[in-house]
N, CA, C and O atoms as CSV, one atom per row, in Angstrom:
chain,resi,resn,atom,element,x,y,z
A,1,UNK,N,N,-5.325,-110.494,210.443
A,1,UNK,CA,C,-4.098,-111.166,210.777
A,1,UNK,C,C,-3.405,-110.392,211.903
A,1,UNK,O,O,-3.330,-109.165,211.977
A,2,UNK,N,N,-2.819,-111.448,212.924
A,2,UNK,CA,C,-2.035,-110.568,214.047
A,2,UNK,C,C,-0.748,-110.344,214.003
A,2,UNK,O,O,-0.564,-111.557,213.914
A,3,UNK,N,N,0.344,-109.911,213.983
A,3,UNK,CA,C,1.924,-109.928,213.744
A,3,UNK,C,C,2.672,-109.702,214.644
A,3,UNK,O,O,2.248,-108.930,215.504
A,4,UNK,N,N,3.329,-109.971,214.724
A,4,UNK,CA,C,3.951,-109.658,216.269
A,4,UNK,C,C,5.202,-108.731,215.538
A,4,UNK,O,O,5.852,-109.104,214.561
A,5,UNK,N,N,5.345,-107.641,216.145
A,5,UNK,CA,C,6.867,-106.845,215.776
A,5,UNK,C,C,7.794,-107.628,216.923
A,5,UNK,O,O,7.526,-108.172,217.995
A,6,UNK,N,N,9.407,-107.345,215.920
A,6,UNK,CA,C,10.516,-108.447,216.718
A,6,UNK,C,C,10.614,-107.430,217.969
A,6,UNK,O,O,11.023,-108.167,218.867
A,7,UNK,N,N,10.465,-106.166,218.504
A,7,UNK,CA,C,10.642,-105.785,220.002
A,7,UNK,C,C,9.412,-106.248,220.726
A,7,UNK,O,O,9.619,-106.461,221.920
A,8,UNK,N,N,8.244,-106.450,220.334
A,8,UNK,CA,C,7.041,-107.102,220.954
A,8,UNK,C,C,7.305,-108.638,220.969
A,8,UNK,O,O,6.387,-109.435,221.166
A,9,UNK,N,N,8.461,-108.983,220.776
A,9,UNK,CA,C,8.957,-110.665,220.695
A,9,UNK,C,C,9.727,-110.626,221.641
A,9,UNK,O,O,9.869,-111.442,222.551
A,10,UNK,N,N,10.439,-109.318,221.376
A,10,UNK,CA,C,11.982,-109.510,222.174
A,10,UNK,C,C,11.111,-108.871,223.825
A,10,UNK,O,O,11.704,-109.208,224.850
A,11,UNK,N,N,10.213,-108.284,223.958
A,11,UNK,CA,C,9.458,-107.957,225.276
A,11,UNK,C,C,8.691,-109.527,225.963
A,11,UNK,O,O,8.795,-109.866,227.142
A,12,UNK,N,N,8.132,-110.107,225.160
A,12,UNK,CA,C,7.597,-111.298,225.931
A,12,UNK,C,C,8.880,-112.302,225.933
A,12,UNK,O,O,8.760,-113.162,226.807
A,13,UNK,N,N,9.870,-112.389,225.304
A,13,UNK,CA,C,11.223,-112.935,226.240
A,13,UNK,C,C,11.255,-112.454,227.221
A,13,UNK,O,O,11.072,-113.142,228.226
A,14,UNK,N,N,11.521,-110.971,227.324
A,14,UNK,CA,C,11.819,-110.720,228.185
A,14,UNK,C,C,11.108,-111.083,229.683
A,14,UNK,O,O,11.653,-111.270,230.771
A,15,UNK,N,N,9.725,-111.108,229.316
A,15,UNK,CA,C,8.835,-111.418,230.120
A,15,UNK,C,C,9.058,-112.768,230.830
A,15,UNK,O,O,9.196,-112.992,232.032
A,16,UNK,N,N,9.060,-113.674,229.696
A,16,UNK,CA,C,9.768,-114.887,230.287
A,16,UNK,C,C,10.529,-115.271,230.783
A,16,UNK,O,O,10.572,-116.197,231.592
A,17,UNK,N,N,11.412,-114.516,230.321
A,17,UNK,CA,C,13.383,-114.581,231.189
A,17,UNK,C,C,12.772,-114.453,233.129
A,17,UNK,O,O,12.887,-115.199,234.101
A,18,UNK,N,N,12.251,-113.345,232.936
A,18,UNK,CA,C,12.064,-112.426,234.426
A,18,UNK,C,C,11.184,-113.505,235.411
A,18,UNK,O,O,11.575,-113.658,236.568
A,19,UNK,N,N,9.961,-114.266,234.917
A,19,UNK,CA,C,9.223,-115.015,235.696
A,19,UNK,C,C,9.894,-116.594,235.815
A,19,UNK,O,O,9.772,-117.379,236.755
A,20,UNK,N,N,10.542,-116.754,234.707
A,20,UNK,CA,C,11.114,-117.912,234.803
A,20,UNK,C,C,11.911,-118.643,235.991
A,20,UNK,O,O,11.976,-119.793,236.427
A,21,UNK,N,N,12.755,-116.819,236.437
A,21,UNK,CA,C,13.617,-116.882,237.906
A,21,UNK,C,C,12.870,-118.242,238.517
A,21,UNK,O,O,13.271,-119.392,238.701
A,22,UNK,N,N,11.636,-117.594,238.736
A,22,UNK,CA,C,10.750,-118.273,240.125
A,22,UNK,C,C,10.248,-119.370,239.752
A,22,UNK,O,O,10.427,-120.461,240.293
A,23,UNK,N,N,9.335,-119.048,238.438
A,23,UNK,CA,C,8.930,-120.454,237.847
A,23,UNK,C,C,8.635,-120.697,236.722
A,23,UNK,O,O,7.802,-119.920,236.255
A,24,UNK,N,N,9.126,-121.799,235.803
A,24,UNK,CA,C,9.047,-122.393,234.507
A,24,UNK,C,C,7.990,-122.462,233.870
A,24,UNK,O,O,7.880,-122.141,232.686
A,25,UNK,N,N,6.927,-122.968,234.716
A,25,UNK,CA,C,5.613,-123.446,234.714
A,25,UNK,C,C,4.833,-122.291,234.598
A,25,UNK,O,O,3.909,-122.500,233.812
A,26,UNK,N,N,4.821,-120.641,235.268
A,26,UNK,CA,C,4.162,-119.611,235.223
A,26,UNK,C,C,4.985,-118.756,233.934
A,26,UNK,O,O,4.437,-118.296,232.932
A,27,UNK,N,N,6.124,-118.704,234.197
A,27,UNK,CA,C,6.863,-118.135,232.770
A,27,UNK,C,C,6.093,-118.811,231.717
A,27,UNK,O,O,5.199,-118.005,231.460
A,28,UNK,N,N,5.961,-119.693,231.072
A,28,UNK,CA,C,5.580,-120.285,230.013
A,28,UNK,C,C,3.591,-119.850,230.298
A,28,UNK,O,O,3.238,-119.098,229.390
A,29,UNK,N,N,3.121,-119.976,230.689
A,29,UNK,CA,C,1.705,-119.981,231.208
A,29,UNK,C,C,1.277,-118.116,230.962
A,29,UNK,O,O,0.079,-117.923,230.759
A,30,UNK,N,N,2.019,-117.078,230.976
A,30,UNK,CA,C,1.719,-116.283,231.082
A,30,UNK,C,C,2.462,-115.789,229.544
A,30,UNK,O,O,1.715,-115.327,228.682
A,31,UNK,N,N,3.220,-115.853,229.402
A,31,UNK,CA,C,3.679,-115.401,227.773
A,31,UNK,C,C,2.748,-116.315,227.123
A,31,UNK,O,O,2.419,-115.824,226.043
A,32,UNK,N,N,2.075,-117.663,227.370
A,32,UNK,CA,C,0.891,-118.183,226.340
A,32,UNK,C,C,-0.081,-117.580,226.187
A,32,UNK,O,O,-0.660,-117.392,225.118
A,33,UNK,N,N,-0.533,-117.008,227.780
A,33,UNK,CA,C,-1.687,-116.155,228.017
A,33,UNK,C,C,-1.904,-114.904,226.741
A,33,UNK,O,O,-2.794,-114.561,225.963
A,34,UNK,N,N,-0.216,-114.411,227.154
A,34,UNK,CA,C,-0.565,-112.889,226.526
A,34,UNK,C,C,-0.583,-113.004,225.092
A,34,UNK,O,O,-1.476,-112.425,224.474
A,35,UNK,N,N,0.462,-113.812,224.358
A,35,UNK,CA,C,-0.085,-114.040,222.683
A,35,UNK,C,C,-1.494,-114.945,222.196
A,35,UNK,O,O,-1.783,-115.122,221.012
A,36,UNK,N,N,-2.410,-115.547,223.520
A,36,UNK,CA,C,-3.731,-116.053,223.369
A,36,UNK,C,C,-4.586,-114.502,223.586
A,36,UNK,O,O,-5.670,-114.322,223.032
A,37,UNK,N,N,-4.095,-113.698,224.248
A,37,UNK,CA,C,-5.011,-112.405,224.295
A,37,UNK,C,C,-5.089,-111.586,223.007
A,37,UNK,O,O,-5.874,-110.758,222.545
A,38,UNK,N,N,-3.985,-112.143,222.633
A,38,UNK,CA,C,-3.974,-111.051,220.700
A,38,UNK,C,C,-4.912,-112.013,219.533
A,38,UNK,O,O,-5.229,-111.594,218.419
A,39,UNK,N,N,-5.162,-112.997,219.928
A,39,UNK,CA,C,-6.082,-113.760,219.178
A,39,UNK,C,C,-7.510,-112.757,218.589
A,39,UNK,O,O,-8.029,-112.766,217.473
A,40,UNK,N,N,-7.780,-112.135,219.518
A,40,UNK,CA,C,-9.062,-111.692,219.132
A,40,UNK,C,C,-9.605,-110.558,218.239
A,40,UNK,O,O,-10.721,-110.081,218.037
A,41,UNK,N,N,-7.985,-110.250,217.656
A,41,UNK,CA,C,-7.775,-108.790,217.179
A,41,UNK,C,C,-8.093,-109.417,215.673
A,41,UNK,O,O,-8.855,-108.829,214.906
A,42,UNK,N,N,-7.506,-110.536,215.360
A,42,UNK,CA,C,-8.423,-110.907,213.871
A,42,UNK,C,C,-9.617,-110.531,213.677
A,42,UNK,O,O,-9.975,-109.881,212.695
A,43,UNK,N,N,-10.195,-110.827,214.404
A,43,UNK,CA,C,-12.085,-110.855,214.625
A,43,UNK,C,C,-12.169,-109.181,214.935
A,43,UNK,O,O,-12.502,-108.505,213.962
A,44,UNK,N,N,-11.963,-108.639,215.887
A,44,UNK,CA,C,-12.292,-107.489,216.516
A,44,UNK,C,C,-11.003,-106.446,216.792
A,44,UNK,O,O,-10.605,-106.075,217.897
A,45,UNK,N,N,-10.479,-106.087,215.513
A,45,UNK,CA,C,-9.501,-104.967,216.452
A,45,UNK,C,C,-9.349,-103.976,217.048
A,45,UNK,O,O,-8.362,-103.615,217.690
A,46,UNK,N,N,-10.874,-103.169,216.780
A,46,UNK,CA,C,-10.770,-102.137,218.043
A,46,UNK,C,C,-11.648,-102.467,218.984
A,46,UNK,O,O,-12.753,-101.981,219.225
A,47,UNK,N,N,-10.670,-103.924,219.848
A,47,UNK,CA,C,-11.976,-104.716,221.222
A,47,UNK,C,C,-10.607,-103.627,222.027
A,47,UNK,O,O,-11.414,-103.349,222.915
A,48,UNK,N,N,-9.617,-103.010,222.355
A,48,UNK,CA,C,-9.124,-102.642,222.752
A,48,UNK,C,C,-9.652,-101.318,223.227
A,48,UNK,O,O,-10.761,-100.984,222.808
A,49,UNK,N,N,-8.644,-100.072,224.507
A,49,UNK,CA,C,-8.893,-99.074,224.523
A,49,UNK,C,C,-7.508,-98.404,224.138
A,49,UNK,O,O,-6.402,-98.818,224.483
A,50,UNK,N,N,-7.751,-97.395,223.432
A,50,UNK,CA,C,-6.892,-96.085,223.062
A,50,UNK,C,C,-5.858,-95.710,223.877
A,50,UNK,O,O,-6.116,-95.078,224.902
A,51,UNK,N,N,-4.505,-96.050,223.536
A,51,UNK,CA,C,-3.574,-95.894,224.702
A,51,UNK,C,C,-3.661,-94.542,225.042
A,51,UNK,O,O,-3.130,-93.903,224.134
A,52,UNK,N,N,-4.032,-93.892,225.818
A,52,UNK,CA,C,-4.361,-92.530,226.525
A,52,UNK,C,C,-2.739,-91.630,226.146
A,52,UNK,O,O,-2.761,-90.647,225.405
A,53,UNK,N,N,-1.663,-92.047,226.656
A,53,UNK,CA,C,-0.420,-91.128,226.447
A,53,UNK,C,C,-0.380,-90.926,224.882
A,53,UNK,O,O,0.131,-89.841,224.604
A,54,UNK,N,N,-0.946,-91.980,223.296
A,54,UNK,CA,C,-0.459,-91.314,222.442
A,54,UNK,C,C,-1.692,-90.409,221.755
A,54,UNK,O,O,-1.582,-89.433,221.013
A,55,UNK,N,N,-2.717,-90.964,222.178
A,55,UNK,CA,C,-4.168,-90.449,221.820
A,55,UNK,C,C,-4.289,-90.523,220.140
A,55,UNK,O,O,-4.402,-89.503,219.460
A,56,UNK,N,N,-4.258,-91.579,219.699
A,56,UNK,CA,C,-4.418,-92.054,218.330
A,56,UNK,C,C,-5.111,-93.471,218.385
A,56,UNK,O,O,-4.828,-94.523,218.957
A,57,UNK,N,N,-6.086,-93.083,217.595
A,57,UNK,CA,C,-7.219,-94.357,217.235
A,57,UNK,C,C,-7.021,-95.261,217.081
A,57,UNK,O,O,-7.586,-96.240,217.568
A,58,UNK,N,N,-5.928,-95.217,216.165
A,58,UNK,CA,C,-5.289,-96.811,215.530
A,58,UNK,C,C,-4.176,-97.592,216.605
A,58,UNK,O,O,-3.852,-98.760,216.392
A,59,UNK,N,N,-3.724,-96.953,217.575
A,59,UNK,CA,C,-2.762,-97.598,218.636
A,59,UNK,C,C,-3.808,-97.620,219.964
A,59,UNK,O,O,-4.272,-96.622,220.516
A,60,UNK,N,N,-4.039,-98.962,220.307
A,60,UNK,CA,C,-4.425,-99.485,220.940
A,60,UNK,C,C,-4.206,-100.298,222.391
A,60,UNK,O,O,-2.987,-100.255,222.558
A,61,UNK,N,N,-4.706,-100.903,223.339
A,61,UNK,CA,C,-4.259,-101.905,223.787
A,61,UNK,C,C,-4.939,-102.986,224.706
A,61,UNK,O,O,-5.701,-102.688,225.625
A,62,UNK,N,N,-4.707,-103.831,224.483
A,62,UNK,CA,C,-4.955,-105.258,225.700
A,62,UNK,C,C,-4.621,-104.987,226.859
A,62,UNK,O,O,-3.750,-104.125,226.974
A,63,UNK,N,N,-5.173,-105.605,228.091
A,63,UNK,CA,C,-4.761,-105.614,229.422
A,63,UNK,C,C,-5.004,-107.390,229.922
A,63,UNK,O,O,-6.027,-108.050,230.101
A,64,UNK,N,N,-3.629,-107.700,230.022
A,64,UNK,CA,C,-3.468,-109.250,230.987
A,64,UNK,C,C,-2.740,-109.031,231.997
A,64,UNK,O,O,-1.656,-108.477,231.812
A,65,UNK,N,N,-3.074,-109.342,233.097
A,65,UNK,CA,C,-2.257,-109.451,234.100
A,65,UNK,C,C,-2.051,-108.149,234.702
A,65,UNK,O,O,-2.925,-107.357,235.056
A,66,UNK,N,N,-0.273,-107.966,234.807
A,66,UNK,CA,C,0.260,-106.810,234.757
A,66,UNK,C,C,0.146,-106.085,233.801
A,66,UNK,O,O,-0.435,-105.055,234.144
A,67,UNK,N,N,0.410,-106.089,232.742
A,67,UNK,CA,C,1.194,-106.400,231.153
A,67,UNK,C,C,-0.223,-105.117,230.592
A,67,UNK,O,O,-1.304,-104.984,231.167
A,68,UNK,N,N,0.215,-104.394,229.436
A,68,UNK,CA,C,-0.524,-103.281,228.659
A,68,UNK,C,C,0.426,-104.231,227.411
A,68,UNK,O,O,1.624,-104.480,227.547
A,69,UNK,N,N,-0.435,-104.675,226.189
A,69,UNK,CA,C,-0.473,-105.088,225.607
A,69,UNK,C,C,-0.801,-104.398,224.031
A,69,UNK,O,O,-1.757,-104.782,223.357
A,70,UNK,N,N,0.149,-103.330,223.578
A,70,UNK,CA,C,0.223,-102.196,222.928
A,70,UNK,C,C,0.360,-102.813,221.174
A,70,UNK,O,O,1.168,-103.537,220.592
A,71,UNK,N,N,-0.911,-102.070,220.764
A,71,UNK,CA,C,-0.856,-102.691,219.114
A,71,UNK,C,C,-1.284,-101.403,218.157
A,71,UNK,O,O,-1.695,-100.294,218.498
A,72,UNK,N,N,-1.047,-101.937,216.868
A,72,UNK,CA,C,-1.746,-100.505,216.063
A,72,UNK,C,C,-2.345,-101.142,214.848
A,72,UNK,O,O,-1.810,-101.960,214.100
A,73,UNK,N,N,-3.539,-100.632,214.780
A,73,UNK,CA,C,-4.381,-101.387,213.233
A,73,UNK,C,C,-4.198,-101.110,212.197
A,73,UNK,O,O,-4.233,-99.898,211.981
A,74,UNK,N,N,-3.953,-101.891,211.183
A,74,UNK,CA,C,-3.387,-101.370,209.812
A,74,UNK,C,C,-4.214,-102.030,209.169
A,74,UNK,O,O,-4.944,-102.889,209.662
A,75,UNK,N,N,-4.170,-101.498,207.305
A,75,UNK,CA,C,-4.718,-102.273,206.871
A,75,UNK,C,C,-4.942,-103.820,207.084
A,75,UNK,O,O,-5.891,-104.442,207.560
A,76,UNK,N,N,-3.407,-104.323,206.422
A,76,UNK,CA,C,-3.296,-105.309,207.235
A,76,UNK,C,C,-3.515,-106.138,208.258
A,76,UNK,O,O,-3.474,-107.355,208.080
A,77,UNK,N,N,-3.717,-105.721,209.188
A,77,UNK,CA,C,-4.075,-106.072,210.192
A,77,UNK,C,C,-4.162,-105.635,211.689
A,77,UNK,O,O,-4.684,-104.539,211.892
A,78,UNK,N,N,-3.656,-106.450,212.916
A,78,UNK,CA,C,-3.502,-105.374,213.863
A,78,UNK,C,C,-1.876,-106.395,214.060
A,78,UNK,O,O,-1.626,-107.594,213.933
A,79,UNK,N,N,-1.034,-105.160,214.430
A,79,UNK,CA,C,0.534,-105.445,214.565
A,79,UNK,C,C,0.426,-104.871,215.879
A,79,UNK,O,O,0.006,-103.796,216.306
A,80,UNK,N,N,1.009,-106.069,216.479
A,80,UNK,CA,C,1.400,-106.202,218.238
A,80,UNK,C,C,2.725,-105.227,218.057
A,80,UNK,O,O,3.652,-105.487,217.289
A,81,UNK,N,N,2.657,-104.216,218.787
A,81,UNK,CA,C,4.055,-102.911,219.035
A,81,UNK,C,C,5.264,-103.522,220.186
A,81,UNK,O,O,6.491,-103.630,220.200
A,82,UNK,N,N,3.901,-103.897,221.291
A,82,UNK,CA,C,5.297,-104.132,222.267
A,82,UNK,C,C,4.289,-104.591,224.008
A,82,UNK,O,O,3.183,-104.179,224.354
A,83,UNK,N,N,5.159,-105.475,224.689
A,83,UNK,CA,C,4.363,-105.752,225.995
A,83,UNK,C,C,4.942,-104.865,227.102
A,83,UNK,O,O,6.140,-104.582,227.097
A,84,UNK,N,N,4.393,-104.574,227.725
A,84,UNK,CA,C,5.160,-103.171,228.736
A,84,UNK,C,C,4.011,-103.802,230.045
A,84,UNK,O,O,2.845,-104.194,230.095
A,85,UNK,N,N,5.484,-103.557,231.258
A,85,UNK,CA,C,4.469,-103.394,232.687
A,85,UNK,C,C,3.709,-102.686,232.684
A,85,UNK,O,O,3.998,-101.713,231.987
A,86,UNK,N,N,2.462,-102.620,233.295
A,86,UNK,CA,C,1.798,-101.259,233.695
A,86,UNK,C,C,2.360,-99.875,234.213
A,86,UNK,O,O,1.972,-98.710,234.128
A,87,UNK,N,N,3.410,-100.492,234.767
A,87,UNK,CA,C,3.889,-99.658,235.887
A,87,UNK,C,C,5.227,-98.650,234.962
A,87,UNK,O,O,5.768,-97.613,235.346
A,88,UNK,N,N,5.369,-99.131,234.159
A,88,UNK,CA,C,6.585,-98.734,232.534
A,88,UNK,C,C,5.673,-97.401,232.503
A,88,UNK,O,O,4.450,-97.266,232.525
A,89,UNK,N,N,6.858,-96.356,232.436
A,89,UNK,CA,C,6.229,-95.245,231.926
A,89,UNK,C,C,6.390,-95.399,230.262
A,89,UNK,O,O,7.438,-95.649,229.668
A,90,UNK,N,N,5.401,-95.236,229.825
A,90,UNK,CA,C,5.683,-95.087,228.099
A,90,UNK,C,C,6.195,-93.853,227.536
A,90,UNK,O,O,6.587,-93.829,226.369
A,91,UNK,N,N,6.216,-92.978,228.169
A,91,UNK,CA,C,7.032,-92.130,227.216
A,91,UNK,C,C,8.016,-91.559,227.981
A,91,UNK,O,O,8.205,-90.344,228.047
A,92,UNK,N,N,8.640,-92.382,228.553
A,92,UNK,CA,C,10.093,-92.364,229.387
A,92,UNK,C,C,11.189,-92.513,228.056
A,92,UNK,O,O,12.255,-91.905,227.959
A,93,UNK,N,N,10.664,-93.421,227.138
A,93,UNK,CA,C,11.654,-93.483,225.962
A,93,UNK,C,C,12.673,-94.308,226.033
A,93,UNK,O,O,13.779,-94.106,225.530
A,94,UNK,N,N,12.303,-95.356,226.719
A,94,UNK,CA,C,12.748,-96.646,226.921
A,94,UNK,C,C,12.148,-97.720,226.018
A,94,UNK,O,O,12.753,-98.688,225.557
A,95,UNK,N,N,10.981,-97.429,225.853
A,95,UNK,CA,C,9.667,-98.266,225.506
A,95,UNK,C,C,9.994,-98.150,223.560
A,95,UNK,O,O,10.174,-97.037,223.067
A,96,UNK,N,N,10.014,-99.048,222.935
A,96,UNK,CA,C,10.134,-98.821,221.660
A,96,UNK,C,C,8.401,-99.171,220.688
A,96,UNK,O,O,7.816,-100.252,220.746
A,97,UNK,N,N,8.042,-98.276,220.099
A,97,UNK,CA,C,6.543,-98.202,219.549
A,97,UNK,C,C,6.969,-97.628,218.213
A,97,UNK,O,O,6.125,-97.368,217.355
């Protein structure tokens, strides 16, 4: 099962808010993209690579687009953490994980 945490909700708003400026049609098209990219974590959750800054097995991530697509495997399942630019330093401490 995939879950989305509410700051990994409140990040692909955000995502949307930001592209929307320009266009409706790509805003919507690319936040579909990125919760169609977490699809596969049912089936396969470590199809991901090891986010390098926390160096722990179980935190993971997707790559669409721009976008690092940050999750961690639990029993449960794999729980989506949060969508971050590439360009986002993660441990600036802005980034909530």
């Amino acid at each position: 099962m995939v879950i989305w945490s509410e700051p990994a909700k409140a990040d692909l708003r955000s995502i949307h808010d930001f592209i929307a400026h320009d266009s409706q049609h790509y805003a919507k098209k690319v936040t579909q993209d990125i919760r169609e990219k977490t699809d596969v974590l049912d089936e396969l959750p470590k199809v991901g690579k090891k986010v390098p800054e926390l160096n722990d097995e179980n935190i993971r991530e997707l790559s669409l687009y721009s976008y690092r697509i940050i999750y961690e495997i639990k029993d449960q399942g794999a729980f989506v953490l949060s969508v971050v630019h590439k360009r986002r330093d993660l441990m600036a401490g802005d980034i909530e994980l």
